[in-house]
N, C-alpha and C positions, 0 to 999 in steps of 0.2 A: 533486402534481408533484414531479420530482425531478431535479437536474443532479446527474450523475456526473459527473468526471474519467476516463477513461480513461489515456493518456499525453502526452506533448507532444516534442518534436519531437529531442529530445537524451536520450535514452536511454540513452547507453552513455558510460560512463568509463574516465579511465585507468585505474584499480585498484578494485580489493575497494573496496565501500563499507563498511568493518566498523564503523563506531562505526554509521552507520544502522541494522545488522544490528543491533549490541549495544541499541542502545535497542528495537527492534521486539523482542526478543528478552525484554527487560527487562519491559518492558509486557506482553507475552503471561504471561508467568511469573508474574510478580505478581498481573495478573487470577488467573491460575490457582489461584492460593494465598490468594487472598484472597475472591473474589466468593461464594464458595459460604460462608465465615465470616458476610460483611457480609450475606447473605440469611437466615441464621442467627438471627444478631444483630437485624435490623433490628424484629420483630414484639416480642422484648420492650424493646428500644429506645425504639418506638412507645409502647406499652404506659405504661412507667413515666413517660414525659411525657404521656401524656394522662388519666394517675390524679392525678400533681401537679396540672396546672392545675386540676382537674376541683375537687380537695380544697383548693385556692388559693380560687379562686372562691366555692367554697358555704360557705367557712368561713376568712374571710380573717381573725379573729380568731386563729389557728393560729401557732404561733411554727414559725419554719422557720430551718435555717443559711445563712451568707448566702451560698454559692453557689449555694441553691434560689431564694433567694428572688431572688436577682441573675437567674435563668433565669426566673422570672414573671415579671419587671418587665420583664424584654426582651419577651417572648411579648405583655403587658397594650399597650407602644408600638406592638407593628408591626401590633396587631386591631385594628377599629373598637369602639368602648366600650360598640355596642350589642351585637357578637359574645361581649363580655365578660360581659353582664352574663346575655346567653341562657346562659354555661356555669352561670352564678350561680342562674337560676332553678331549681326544683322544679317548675314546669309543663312543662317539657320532656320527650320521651321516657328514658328511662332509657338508658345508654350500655351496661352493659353488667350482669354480675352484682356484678361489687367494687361498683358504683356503688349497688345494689340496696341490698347489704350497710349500707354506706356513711351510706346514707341513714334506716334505720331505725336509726343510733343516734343518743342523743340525747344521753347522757352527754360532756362536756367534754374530760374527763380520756382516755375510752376515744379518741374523737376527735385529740386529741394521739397519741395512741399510734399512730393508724394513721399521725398525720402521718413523724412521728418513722421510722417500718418504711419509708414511703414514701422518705423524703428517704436512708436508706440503703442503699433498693434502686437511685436513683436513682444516687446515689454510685458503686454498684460496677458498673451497668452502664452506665454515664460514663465508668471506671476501662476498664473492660474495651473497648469500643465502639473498630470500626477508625475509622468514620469522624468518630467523635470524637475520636480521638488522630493522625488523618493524614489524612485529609479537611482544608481550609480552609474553616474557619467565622469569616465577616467580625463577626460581633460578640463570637466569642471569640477572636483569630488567635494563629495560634504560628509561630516562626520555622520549626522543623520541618516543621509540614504546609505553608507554601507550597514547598516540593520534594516531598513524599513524595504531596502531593495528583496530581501529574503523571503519578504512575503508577498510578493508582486509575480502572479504568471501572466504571461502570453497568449494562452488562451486554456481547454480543457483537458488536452493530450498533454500539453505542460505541466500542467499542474497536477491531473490524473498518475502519470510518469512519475512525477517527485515525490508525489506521496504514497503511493506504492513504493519506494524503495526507504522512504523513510520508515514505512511500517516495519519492512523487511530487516533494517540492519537495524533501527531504534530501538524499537521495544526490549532486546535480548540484552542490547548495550543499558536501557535504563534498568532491567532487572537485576543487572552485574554493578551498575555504578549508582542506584540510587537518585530520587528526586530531587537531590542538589547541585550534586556531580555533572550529571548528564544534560541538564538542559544550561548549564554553565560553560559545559563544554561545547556543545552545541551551536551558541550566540556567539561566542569567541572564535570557534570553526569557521562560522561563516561571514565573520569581521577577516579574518585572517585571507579566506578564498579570492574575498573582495577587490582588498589590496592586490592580491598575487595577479590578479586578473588586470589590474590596473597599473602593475609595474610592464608588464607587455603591451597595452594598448595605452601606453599615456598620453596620448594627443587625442584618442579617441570620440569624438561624440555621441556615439551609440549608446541608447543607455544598456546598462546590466540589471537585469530582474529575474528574480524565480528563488528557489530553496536548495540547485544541485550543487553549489558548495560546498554547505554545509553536509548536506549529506554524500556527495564523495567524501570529505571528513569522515563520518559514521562508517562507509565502507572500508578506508584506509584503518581506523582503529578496531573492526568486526575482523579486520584480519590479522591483526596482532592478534588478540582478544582471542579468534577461536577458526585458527589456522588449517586444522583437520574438519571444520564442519564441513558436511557434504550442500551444493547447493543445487535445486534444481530448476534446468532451465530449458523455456521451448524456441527451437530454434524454426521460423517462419521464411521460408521462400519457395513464393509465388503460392502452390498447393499443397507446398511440401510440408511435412507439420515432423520433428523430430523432439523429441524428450531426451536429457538425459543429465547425470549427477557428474560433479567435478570439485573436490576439495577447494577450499577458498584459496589455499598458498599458490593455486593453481590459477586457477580464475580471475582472480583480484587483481593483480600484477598484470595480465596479461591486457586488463581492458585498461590498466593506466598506461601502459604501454600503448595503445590502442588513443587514446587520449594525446600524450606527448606527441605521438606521429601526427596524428590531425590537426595538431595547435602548428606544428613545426610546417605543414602543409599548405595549410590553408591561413594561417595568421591571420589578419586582420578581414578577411573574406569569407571567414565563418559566422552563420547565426549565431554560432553555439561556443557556449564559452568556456573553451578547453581548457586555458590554463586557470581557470577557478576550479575547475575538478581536479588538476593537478598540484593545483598548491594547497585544496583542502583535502586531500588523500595522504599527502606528505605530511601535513600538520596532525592529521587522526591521527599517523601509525605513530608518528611521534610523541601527539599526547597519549597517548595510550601506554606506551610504554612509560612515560613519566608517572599517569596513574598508578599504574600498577607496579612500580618497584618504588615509588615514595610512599607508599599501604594504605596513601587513600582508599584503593578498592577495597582493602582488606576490611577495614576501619567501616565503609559503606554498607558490605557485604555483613557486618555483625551486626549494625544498626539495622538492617530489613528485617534477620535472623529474628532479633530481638522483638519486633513491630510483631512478624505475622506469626512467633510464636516456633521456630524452628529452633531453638539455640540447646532444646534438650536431645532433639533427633539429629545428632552430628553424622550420624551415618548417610542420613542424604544427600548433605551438602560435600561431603567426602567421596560419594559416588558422583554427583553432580564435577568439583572437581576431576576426579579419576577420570572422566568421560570426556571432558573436554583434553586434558594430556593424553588422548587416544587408545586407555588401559580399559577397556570394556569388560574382559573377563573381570580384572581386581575390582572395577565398580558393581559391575553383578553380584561376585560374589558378596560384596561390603554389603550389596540393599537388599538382596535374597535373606539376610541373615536377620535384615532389620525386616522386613514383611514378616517373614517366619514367625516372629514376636508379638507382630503386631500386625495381628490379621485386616483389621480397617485403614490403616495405612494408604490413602491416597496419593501422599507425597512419594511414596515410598515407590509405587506403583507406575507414579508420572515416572518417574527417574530410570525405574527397569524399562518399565516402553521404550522411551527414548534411546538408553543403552542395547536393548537387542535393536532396534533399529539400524543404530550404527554399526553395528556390529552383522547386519545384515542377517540375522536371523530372525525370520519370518513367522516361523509357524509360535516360537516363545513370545514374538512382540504381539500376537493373536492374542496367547492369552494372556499376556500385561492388557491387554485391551481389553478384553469381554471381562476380567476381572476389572477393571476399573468402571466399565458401563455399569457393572453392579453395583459397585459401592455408590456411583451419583445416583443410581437407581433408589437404593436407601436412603438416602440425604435427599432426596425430592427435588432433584436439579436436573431437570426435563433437558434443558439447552446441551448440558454436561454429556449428559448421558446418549444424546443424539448422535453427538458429536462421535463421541468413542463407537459408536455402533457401525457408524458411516466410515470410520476409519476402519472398524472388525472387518466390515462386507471388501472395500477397498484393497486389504491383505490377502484376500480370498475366504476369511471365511464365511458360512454357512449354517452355522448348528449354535449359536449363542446359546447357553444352558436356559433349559425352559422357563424358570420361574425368571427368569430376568426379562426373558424374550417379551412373556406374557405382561410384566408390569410396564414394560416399555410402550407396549401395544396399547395399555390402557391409558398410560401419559399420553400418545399424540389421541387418543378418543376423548381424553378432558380438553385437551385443548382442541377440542372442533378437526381435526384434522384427520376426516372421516375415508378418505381413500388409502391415505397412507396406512390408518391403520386396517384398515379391511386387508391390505397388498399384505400386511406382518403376520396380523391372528392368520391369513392362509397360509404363510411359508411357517408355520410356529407347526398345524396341525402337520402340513407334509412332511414337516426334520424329525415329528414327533408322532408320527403316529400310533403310538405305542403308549404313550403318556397321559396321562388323568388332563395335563394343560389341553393338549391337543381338542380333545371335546370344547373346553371350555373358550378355546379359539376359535371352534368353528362356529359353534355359538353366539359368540359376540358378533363375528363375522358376516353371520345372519342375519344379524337386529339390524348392525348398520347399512348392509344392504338393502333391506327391506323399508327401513325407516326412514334413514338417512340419504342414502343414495339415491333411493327408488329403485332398484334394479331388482323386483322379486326373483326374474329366473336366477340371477346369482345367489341370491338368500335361498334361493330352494334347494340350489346345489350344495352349499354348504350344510343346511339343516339334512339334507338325505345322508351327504358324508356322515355325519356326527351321526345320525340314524342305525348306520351302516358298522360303527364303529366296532371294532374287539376289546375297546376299553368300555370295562364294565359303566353301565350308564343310568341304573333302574333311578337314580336320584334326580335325572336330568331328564328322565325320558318325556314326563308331561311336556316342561318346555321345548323340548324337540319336536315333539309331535303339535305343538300349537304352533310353534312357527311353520312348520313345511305347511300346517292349514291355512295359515293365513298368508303364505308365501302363493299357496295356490291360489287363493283368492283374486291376490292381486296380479296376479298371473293370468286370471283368466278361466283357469283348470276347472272343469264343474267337480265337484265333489262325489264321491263312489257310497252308494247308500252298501249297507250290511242288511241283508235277510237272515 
């Protein structure tokens, strides 16, 4: 069984999320540079701790240095005495060929010597080893690995996993606290997870790597921070595929709880290291509220104001508030009042989408939507404007008002994106068959058929529609009639002489 996050309900912020970026960024990179070493490494890693113990065990008479013998005497506490002593027997299967070797000498001295090669092979590939020197290992720790361990995964589903949920809870947390605040917060989360993790396994030698400390932190303080957002999540088992929304006061708790069980369960027999999620979920919600009732946030939240130029439009940030205290009518009506004024209002616009959303009204966050595809449509911001159109269709609508339809349609035809808009200019004529666009959709619709695509019978069907049309067309009609010509053409069609 498997719960996805998908998104939650405030997706969009005032600015670039760049330190979220820079850490996703950071994390990817690192994996990159490192994972293929640590798989490298790991086999004779392996290797030279299971020839020590091996040579510990059958011949504990052995003088060893004391940092070997400091790493037996950990390994002898955390086995049961009878696992020990099965290393110790001669009746056991042979482990491998060194072992073979191993065992057929009898000599003392020669015996020392293997010890001796062992203890300095161990040395240098201790010396050498990533996740010995930046990994956090709780029965050896270093001040260094509990940070460096933060950007160390596992493999891709690790690291894919963590940074999806960093995107999820980070970015809305840096938009609220700021390029200082947050990644301070952050680094000191997942110092904090660390430790928490290492007060429970303190004898441990396994190392600890990955980023979900920190970011259980992120989730514990995303739920101070914004208690009523709705989150949504797909729930996977076997073929079964379920969707569905759950306020965070709901959610959040329930998978720490969910956590606490599994550490309490499974303790030291887990991959997965519960009680760093649980002591950086405990540390978020805590710093979070220390944030926010010492006015750092407050203090944060004027300085962004200030940067991107909000600090005259108080009416967004006042609905922005109002929305997150779960008062959607009063934030509506606050931003309806400030749009009303100020008809180009994008911010204004973001703020109502997102409040009828929460508020579950559907057909008003339509048109929060298609009015805002317009205004990026005006601002020449293709990616913007995509976006909102893809979320229009997604609510169920249908009918985007023509002249935005049509400029939209002509955005994906500059950027080369010739089927897509062929699929728009014909849904623009169908919503609109009535309208001057409509022609001018099937039109285009033509060209790129015919040019673009290569598909003349579809340019011909389109050129006959527009042919066809009740919208007055004597302005258009030569190019009508020269594309269905030359649609025939390529078509095949022989051409009809007139007598």
């Amino acid at each position: 069984m498997l719960l996805i996050p998908l998104r939650h309900e405030n997706m969009e912020g005032r600015r670039w999320p760049v330190v979220t970026f820079t850490l996703i960024a950071l994390n990817v990179l690192i994996f990159l540079g490192t994972h293929w070493k640590i798989e490298q490494q790991e086999p004779e890693r392996m290797e030279a701790r299971t020839h020590v113990l091996l040579m510990a065990a059958m011949h504990p008479e052995l003088n060893m240095p004391a940092a070997l013998e400091s790493f037996v005497d950990d390994v002898k506490r955390q086995i049961p005495e009878a696992s020990w002593k099965q290393l110790a027997s001669r009746n056991r299967a042979v482990a491998d060929a060194w072992e073979a070797r191993i065992r057929s000498i009898e000599d003392s001295g020669q015996l020392q010597t293997e010890m001796d090669t062992l203890a300095q092979s161990f040395s240098e590939v201790q010396k050498n080893s990533i996740l010995d020197n930046y990994a956090y290992i709780p029965a050896h720790p270093k001040l260094l690995a509990t940070l460096t361990c933060m950007f160390l995964h596992t493999g891709w589903l690790h690291l894919i996993g963590n940074m999806w949920f960093l995107w999820l809870a980070g970015f809305i947390l840096e938009d609220r606290w700021g390029r200082v605040i947050y990644p301070i917060f952050y680094l000191v989360a997942g110092f904090v997870a660390t430790l928490f993790h290492g007060m429970f396994y303190s004898s441990s030698l396994s190392p600890l790597l990955g980023a979900s400390g920190a970011i259980a932190a992120l989730m514990g303080a995303f739920l101070i921070r914004f208690p009523k957002l709705k989150i949504e999540m797909l729930w996977l088992l076997f073929i079964v595929r379920l969707r569905f929304k759950m306020e965070a006061y709901w959610l959040l708790p329930v998978w720490l709880l969910m956590e606490i069980s599994d550490g309490l369960v499974s303790f030291q027999a887990s991959g997965v290291a519960h009680w760093a999620h649980v002591g950086g979920f405990i540390f978020g919600a805590a710093g979070a509220l220390v944030i926010a009732r010492t006015g750092w946030e407050h203090q944060a939240n004027a300085v962004i104001e200030e940067k991107i130029g909000w600090s005259a439009d108080r009416a967004v940030v006042e609905g922005t508030e109002l929305m997150e205290q779960g008062k959607f009518d009063e934030g509506i009506a606050v931003v309806l009042k400030y749009v009303t004024a100020k008809r180009d209002a994008v911010d204004g616009y973001a703020i109502s989408r997102q409040l009828y959303w929460r508020k579950n009204d559907i057909p008003a966050y339509r048109d929060a939507t298609a009015r805002l595809c317009e205004l990026h449509v005006k601002a020449q911001d293709p990616e913007a404007a995509w976006q909102d159109f893809e979320e229009y269709t997604n609510a169920g609508g249908d009918r985007l008002p023509a002249e935005t339809w049509l400029e939209l349609c002509r955005m994906a035809e500059g950027r080369k994106e010739y089927e897509r808009a062929v699929a728009e200019y014909a849904g623009l004529a169908n919503a609109y068959p009535a309208e001057r666009q409509s022609i001018l959709a099937l039109l285009a619709a033509g060209r790129l058929a015919l040019k673009q695509l290569k598909r003349p019978a579809d340019a011909l069907g389109y050129y006959r529609a527009a042919n066809a049309s009740k919208v007055p067309h004597l302005d258009w009609e030569s190019n009508i009639q020269a594309g269905m010509k030359a649609a025939e053409q390529a078509e095949g069609i022989p051409a009809i002489s007139s007598v």
